[in-house]
C-alpha positions as CSV (number, residue, x, y, z in Angstrom):
1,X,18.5,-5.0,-11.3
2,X,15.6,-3.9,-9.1
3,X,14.8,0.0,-8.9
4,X,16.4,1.5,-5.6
5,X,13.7,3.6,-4.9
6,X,11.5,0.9,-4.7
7,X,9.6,-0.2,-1.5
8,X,7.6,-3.0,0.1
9,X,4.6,-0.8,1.5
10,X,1.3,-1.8,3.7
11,X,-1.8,0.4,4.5
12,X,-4.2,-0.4,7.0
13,X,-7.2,2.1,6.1
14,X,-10.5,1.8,8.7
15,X,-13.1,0.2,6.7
16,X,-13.3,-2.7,4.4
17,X,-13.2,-2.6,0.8
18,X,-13.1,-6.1,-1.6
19,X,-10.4,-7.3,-3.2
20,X,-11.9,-6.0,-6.4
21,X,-10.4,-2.8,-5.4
22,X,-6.5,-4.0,-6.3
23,X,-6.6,-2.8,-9.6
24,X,-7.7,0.9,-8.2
25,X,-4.9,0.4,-6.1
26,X,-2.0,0.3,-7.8
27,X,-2.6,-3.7,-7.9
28,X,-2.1,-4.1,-4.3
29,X,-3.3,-6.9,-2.0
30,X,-6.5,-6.1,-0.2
31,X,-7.1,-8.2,2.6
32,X,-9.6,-7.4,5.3
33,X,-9.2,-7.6,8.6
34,X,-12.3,-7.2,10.9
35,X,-14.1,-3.9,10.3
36,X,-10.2,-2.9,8.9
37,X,-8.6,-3.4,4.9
38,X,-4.6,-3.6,4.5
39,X,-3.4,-2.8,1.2
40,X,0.0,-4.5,0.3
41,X,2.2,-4.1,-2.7
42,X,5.4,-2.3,-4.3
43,X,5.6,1.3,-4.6
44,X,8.2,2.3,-7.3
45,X,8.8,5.8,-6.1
46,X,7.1,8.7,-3.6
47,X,4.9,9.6,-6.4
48,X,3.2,6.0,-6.3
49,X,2.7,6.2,-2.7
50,X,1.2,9.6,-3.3
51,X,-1.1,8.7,-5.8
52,X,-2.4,5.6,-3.5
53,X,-2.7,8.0,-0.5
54,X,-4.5,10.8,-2.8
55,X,-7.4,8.0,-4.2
56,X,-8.0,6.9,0.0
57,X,-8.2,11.1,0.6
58,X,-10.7,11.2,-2.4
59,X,-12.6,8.4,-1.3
60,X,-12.6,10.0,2.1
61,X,-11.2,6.4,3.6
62,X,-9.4,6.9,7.1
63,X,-5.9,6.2,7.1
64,X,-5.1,4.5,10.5
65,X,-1.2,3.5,9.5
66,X,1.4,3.3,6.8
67,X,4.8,1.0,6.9
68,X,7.5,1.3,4.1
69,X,10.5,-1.3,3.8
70,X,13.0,0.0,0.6
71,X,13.6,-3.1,-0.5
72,X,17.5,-2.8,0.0
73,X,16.4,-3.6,3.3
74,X,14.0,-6.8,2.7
75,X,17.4,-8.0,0.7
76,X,19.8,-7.5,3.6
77,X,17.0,-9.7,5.3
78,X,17.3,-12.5,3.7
């Protein structure tokens, strides 16, 4: 049984970092996109996201957008 706070969450931040950064990152996906990363992966609860958001702040990396999905909803989906 999956955790019902859990959610499916993407962050498009403006610069480009390498995927080496995943593990920094809670082990989400770094992709870049042009002079633009997006970081994809699960967030267990608002104090995951928080943590994510707080190491971008102290890296003083722009946050240009953030998308959450619970993942009651990516199941409904399907």
């Amino acid at each position: 049984m999956s955790n019902p706070l859990e959610a499916h969450c993407e962050i498009v931040i403006a610069t480009t970092i390498g995927k080496a950064w995943s593990d920094w990152f809670d082990d989400f996906e770094v992709t870049q996109e042009g002079t633009r990363s997006r970081l994809v992966g699960t967030i267990v609860d608002q104090a995951a996201l928080h943590g994510v958001l707080g190491r971008l702040r102290d890296l003083g990396i722009p946050i240009l957008d953030v998308h959450i999905t619970p993942q009651s909803a990516n199941a409904e989906d399907r």
